[in-house]
N, C-alpha and C positions, 0 to 999 in steps of 0.2 A: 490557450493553455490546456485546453481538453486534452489534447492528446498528448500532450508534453512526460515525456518518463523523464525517471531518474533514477539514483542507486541510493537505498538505504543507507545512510553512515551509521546504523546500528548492523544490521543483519548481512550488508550488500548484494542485499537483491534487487530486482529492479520493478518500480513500480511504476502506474500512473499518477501524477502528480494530483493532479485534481478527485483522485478519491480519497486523501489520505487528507486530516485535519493539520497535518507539520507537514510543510516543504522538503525535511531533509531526512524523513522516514515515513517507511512504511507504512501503510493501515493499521498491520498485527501490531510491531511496532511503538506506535505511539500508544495503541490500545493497552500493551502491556506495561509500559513504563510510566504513563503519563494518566491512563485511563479514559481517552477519551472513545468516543461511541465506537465500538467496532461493526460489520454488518456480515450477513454472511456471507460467504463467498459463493463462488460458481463456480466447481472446476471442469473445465474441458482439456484433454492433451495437459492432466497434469501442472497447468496455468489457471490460474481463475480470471474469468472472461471481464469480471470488472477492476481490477485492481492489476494484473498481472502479476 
């Protein structure tokens, strides 16, 4: 499941599954609706390297 994406049903973006604390959203995400921890990102080419 590390590597496993998906697409937001909030934002539909695509993420990696296993950075995000909810299955069916994002990191930013759940951080904004829900509150859970967000972390910072990394952006490379506009992607952020941990989350996508």
């Amino acid at each position: 499941m590390k590597d496993q994406r998906g697409i937001c049903d909030e934002c539909g973006s695509e993420f990696l599954i296993s950075a995000s604390k909810m299955k069916a959203l994002c990191p930013e995400c759940s951080h904004i609706l829900y509150g859970y921890e967000n972390f910072a990102h990394v952006f490379k080419n506009g992607r952020c390297e941990k989350c996508l």
